[in-house]
C-alpha positions as CSV (number, residue, x, y, z in Angstrom):
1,X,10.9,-39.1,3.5
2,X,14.6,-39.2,2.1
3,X,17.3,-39.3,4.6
4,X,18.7,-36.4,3.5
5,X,15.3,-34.6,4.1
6,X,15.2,-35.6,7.8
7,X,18.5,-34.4,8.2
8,X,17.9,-31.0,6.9
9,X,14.4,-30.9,9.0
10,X,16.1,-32.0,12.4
11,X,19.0,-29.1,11.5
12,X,16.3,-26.9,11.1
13,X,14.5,-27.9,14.6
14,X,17.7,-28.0,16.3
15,X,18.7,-24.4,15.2
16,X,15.3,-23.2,15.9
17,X,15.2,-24.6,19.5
18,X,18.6,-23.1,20.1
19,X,17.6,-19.7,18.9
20,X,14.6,-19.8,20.9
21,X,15.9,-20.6,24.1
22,X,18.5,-17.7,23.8
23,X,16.3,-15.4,23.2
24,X,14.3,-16.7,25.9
25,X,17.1,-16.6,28.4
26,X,18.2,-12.8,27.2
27,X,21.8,-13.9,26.6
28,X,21.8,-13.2,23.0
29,X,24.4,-10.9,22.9
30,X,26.7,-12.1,19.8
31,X,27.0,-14.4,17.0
32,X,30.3,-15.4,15.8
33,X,30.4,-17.7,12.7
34,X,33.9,-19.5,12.2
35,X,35.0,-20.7,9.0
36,X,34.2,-24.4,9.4
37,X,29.9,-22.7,9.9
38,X,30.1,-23.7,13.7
39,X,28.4,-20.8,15.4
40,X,29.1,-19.2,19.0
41,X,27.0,-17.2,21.3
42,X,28.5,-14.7,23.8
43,X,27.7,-15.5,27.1
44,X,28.1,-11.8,29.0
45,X,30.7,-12.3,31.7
46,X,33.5,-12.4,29.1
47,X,35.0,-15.9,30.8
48,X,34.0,-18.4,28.0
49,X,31.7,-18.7,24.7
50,X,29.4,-21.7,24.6
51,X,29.9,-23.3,21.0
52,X,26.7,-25.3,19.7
53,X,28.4,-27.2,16.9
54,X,26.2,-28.8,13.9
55,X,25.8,-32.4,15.8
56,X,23.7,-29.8,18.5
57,X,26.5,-30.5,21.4
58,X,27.6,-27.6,23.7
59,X,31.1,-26.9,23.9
60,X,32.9,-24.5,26.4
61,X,35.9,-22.9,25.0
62,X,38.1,-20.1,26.3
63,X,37.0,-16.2,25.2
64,X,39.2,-14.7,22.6
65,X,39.3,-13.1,19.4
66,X,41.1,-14.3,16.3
67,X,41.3,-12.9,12.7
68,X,39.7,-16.5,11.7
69,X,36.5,-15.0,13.6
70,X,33.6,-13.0,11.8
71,X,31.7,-11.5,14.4
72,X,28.0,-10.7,13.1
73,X,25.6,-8.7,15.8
74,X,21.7,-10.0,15.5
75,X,19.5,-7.5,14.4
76,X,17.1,-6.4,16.8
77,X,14.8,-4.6,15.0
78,X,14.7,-7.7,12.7
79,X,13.4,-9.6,15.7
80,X,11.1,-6.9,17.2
81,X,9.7,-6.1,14.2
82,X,8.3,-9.9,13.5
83,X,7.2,-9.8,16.8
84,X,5.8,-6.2,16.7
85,X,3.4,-8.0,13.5
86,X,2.2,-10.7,15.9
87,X,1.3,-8.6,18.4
88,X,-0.6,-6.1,16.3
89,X,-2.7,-9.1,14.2
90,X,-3.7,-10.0,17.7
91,X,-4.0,-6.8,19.3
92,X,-3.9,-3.5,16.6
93,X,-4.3,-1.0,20.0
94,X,-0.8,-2.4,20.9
95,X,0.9,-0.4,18.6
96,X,2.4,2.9,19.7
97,X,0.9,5.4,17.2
98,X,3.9,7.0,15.2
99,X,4.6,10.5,14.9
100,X,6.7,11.8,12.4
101,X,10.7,13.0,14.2
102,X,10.5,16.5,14.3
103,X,7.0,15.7,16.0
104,X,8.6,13.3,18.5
105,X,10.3,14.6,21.9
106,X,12.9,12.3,23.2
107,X,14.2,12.9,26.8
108,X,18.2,11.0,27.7
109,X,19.7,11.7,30.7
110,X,23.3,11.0,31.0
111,X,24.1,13.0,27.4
112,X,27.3,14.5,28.5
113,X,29.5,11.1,27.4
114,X,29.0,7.7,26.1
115,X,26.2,5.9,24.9
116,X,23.7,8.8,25.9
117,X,25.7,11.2,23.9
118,X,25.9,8.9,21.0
119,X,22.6,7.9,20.2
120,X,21.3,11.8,21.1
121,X,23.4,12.8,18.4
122,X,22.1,9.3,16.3
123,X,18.5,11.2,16.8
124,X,19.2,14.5,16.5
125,X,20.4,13.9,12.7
126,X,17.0,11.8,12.0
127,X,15.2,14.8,12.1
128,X,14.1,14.1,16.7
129,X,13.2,16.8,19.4
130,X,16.5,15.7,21.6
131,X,16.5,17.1,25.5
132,X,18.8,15.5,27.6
133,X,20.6,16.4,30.9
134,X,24.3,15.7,32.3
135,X,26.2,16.9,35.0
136,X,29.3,18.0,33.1
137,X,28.3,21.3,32.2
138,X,31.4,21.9,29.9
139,X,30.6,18.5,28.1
140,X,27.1,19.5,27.4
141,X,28.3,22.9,26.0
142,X,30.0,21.0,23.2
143,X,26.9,18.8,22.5
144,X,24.8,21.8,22.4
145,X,27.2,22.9,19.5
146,X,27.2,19.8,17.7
147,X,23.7,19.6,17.7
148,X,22.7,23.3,16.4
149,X,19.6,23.0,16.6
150,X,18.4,26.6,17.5
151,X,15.7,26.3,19.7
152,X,14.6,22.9,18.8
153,X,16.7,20.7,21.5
154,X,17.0,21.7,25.0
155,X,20.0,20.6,27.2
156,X,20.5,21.1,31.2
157,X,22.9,20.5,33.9
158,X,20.7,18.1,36.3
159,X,22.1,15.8,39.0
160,X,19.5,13.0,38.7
161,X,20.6,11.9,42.4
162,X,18.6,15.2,43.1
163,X,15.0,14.2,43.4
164,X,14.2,18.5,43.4
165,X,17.1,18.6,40.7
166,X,14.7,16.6,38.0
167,X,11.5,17.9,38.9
168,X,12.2,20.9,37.9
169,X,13.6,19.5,34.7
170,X,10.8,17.5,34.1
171,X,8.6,20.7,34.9
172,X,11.1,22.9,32.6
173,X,10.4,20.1,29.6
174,X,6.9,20.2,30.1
175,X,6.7,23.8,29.5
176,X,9.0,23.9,26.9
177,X,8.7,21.0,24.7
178,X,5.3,19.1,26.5
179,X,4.8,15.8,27.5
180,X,7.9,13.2,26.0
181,X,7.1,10.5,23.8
182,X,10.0,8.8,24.7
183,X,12.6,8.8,27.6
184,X,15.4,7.0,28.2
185,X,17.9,6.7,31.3
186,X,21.4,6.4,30.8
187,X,22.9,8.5,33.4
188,X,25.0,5.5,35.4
189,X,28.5,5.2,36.5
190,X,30.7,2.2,37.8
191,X,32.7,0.9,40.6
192,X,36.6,0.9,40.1
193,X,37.5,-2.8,40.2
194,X,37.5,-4.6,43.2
195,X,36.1,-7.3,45.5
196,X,33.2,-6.0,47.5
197,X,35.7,-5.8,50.7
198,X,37.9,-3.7,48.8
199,X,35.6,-0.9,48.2
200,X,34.0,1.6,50.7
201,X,30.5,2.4,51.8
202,X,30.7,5.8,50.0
203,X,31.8,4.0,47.1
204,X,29.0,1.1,47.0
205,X,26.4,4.5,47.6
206,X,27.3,6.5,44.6
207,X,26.5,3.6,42.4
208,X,23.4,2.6,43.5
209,X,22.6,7.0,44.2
210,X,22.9,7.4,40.3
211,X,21.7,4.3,38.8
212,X,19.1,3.4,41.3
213,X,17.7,6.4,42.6
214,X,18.6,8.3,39.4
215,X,15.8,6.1,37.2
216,X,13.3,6.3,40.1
217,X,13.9,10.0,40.4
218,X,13.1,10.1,36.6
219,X,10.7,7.4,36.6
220,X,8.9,9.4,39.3
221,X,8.5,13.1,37.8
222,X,8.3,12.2,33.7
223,X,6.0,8.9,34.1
224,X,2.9,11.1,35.2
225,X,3.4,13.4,32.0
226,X,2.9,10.0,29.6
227,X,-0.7,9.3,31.5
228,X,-1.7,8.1,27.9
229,X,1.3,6.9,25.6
230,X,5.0,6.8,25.8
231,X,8.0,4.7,26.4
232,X,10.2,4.9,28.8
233,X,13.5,2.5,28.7
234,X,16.0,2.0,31.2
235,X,19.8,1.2,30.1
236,X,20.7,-1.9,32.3
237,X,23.4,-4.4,31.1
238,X,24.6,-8.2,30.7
239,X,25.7,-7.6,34.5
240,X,22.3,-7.1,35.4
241,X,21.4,-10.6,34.7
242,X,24.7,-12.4,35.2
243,X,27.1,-11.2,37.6
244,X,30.5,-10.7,37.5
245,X,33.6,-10.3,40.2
246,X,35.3,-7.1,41.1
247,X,31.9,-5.0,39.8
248,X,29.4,-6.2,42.7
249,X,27.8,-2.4,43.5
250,X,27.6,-2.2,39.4
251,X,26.1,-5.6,39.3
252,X,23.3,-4.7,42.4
253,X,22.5,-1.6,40.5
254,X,21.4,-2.9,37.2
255,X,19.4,-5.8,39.0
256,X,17.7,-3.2,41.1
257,X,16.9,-1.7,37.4
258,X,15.6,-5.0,35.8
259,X,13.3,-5.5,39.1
260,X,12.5,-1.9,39.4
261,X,11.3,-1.8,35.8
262,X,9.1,-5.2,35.6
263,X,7.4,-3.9,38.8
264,X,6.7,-0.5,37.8
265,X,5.6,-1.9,34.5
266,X,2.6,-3.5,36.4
267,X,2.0,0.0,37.7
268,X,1.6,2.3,34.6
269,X,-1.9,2.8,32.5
270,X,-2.2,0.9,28.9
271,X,-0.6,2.5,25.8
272,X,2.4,3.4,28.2
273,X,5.5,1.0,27.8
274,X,8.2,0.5,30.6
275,X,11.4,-1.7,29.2
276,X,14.8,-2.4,30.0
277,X,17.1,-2.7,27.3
278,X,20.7,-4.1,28.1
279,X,22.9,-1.8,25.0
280,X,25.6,-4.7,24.9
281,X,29.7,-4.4,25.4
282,X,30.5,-1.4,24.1
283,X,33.6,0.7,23.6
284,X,33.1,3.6,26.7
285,X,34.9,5.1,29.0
286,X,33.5,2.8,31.4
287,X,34.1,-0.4,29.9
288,X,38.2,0.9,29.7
289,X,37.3,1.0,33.1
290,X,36.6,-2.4,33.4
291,X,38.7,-3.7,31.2
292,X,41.9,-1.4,30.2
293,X,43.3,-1.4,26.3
294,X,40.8,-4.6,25.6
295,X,37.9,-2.3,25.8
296,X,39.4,-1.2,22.1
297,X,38.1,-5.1,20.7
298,X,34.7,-3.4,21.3
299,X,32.5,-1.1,18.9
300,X,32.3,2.8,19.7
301,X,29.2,4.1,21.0
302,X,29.1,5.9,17.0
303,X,28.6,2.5,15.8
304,X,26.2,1.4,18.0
305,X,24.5,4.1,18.1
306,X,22.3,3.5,14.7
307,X,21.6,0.2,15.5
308,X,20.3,1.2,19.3
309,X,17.9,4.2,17.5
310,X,16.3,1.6,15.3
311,X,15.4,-1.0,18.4
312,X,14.3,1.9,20.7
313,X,11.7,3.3,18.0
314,X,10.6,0.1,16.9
315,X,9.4,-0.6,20.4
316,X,5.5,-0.3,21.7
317,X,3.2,-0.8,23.9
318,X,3.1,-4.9,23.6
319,X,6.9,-4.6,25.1
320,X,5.8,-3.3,29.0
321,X,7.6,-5.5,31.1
322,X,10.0,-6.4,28.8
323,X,14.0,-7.2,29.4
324,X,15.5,-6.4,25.9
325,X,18.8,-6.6,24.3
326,X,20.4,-4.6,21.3
């Protein structure tokens, strides 16, 4: 073999490794290319950027954004949909069978703001059944206007804290629109910054009320109305993997999700898919929370929106159990 060959071949196996074990890890988030072809991966904690340079070395370099950086998000349905061929050549009953949109009832909760907002609005306009619930009743007047869809999308003021509160939505949807094909939890909140000691009990509480109890309060009434088929995905985030100072009650919430949903994966009858799916950093309310005027160096939920429609409906069956990124 040429030298030159073996070069290009242990490139190759180099890059491969690295991609794998990313992917692997779930802390694929971003991929920034510099000019000089060095490429970055985002490491979610927003403290530094692990640089793997051609010569395969890791380098640790501080986080910030330049104009000499091209920042280029992985596609996800790229990735799920090789994987999604795999799975079906080894298994065809794996496959989620796929009903056309207007067929196709997807429940969010948390549609009054942000990313649940976004991508019901993302659906809506692909032709989707969209029924979501929110607590800001004024909020979800103006979505139900957006939308306009007559009698086709249903929207309701539900506290998801409330276990009574989404059983009767879950029975309302089941008499109005029958069993969902998909449903997806987004109702959450965050702590205001600051160190564990720094923050009350009634603080710590609300977080885990609404995103802890909130998904099992869903998870417990809408699961036994997808007995046979269905996907149900729960929005976690980089902080539920890595955590982070001055956002610990945050932080316990979405671990509690990524536990929560591998167990209750194990629990659920074949053809049914539970999966949590980390959306990435994007531009919210919440993250301006977080992070003040810098929260503007992130896409909107418009943007991301698209690109979160196409991962969630390309998901199936195979993925039960799975931790997933957009």
């Amino acid at each position: 073999m040429e030298e030159s060959e073996k070069r290009q071949t242990l490139r190759r196996h180099k890059s491969t490794s690295w991609l794998s074990q990313s992917l692997s890890f779930q802390l694929l988030c971003t991929s920034i290319i510099l000019q000089d072809d060095k490429t970055l991966i985002c490491i979610f904690g927003f403290k530094s950027l692990i640089c793997h340079s051609r010569k395969g070395r890791p380098v640790t370099i501080s986080y910030a954004f330049t104009n000499s950086l091209h920042i280029i998000r992985f596609k996800f349905t790229r990735i799920q949909t090789c994987r999604q061929q795999l799975m079906v050549q080894a298994n065809p009953s794996s496959m989620r069978p796929q009903a056309s949109p207007a067929d196709t009832v997807v429940v969010i909760t948390g549609v009054s703001g942000g990313l649940g907002r976004a991508l019901a609005l993302e659906l809506a306009q692909r032709g989707y059944t969209v029924v979501g619930c929110g607590r800001n009743e004024a909020k979800l007047l103006e979505l139900e206007k957006i939308l306009n869809g007559g009698t086709k999308h249903l929207l309701k003021k539900v506290d998801v804290t409330s276990d009574n509160s989404v059983k009767e939505f879950a029975e309302t949807v089941m008499e109005t629109k029958g069993a969902p094909d998909i449903v997806i939890n987004f109702a959450g909140i965050i702590n205001r910054n600051g160190k564990i000691w720094e923050l009350s009990a009634a603080e710590f509480d609300a977080v885990l009320d609404v995103n802890v109890k909130g998904v099992a309060n869903t998870m417990r009434h809408f699961l036994p109305l997808m007995a046979k088929q269905g996907l149900f995905v729960n929005i976690t985030s980089g902080w539920g993997r890595i955590g982070a100072a001055d956002v610990a009650p945050y932080c316990a919430s979405k671990w509690a999700i990524e536990g929560l949903t591998q167990a209750v994966a194990k629990e659920v009858p074949q053809g049914v898919a539970v999966v949590a799916l980390n959306p990435g950093v994007i531009n919210t309310d919440m993250l301006v929370s977080c992070f003040g005027p810098q929260a503007a160096l992130y896409q909107s939920p418009d943007t991301w929106a698209p690109i979160a429609a196409d991962a969630i409906l390309n998901l199936t069956a195979a993925d039960n159990g799975s931790s997933l990124n957009v």
